[in-house]
C-alpha positions in Angstrom: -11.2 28.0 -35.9 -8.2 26.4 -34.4 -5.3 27.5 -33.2 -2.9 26.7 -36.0 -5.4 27.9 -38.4 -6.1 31.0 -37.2 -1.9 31.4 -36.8 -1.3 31.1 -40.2 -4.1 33.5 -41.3 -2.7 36.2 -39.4 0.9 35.2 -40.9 -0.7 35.3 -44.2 -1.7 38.8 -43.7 1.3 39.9 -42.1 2.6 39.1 -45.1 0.4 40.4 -47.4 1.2 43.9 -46.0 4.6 43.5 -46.0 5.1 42.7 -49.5 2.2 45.0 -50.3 4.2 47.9 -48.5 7.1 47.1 -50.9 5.5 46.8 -54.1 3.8 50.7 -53.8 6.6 53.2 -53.4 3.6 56.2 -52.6 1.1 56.0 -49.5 -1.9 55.5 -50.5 -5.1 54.3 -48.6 -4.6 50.9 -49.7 -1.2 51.3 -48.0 -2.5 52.3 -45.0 -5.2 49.8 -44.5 -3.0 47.1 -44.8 -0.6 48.8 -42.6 -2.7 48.9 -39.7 -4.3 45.6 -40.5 -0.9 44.2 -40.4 -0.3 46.1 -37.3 -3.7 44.5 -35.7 -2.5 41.0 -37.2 1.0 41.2 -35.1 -1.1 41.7 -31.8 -3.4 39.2 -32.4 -0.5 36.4 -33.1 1.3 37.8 -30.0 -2.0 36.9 -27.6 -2.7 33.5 -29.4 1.2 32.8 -29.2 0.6 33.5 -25.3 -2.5 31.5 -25.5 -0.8 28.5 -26.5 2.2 28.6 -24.5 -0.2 29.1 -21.7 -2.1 26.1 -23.0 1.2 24.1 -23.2 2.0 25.0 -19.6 -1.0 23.4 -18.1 -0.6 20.1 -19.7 3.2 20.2 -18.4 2.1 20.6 -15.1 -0.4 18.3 -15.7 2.0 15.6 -17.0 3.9 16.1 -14.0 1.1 15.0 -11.3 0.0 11.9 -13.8 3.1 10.7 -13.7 3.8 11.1 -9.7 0.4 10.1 -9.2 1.1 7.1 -11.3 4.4 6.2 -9.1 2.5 6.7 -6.1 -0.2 4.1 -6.9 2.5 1.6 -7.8 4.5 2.3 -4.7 1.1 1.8 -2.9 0.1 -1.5 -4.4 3.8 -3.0 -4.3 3.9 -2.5 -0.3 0.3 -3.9 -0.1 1.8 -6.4 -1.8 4.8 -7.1 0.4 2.3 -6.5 3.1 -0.1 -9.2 2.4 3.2 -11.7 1.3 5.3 -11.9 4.0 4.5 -12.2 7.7 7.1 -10.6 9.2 8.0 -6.7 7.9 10.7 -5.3 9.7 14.3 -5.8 8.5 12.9 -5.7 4.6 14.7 -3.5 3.0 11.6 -3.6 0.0 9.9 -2.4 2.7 11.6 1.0 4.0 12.1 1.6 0.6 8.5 1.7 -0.8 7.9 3.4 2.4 10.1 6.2 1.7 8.6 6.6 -1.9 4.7 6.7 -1.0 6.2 9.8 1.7 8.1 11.1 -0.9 4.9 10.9 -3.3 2.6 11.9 -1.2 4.7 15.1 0.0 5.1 15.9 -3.6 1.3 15.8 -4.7 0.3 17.7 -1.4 2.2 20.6 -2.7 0.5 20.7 -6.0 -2.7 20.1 -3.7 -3.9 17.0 -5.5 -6.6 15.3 -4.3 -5.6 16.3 -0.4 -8.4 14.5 1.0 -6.8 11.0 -0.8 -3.4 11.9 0.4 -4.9 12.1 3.6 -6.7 8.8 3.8 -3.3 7.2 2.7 -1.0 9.1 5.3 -3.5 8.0 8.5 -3.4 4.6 7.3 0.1 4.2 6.5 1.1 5.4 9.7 -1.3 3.6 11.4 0.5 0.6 9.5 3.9 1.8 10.4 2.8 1.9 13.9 1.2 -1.8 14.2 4.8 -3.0 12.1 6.5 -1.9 14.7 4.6 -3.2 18.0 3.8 -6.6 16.0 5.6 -6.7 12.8 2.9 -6.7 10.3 -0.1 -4.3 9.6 -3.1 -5.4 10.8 -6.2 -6.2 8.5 -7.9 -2.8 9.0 -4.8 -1.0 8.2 -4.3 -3.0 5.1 -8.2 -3.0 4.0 -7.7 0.9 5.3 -4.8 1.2 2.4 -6.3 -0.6 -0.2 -9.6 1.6 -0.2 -7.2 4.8 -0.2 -5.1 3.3 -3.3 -8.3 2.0 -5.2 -9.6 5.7 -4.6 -6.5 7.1 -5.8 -6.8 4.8 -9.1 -10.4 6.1 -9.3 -9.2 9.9 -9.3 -6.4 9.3 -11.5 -8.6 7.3 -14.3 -11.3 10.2 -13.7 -8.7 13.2 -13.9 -6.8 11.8 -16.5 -7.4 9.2 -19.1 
């Protein structure tokens, strides 16, 4: 039975003993069984009502890590990108700024503890990156085939966890 469904039957018989409890003016056993049914009706929409806002919770938080997950793969394959198109890195303002997103990204996923051993792969490589940028002024091949396996694993997690 689904959720809605079984909702509006216990509405239905909430209402029943409502209207039932107006229409006899003396107690009768009648009266009382659709009190206490009524009663038992009540609680059981209260725990699916917690059931569903429970449900509805989840796929928030849910939402929330697609989406971030989402940015951070973008953010990953547009410095790849700038990566493997220019030749020289430093002084691109592209560059810092991608930079500070897949941080920012990354932070953001670690604390809802998605896929840590991912975020992982892409934080040694990236500053492994950073690192070679800065002595030579582009990442080195391993450090970009390095970042490309993290991203396409990332893509691989996100298609599996949620599409």
């Amino acid at each position: 039975m689904s959720l809605v469904k079984g909702a509006a039957l216990f509405i239905t018989i909430f209402l029943m003993g409502y209207v039932t409890n107006n229409i006899f003016s003396q107690p009768t056993n009648l009266e009382l069984i659709l009190s206490y049914l009524t009663s038992f009706s009540t609680i059981c929409a209260a725990i699916v009502a917690c059931l569903a806002l429970n449900s509805w919770r989840k796929q928030l938080k849910f939402s929330n890590i697609f989406s971030t997950a989402t940015e951070l793969e973008y953010a990953l394959f547009q410095q790849l990108k700038l990566v493997c198109d220019d030749e020289q890195l430093q002084g691109k303002e592209a560059f810092g700024v991608y930079g500070l997103q897949i941080q920012t990204l990354t932070f953001r996923l670690r604390q809802r503890k998605y896929q840590p051993e991912i975020l992982t792969a892409i934080d040694v490589s990236y500053d492994q990156g950073l690192n070679e940028a800065r002595v030579s002024g582009q990442f080195s091949k391993k450090s970009v085939e390095e970042l490309l396996s993290a991203l396409r694993r990332l893509t691989k997690a996100i298609n599996q966890d949620f599409r």
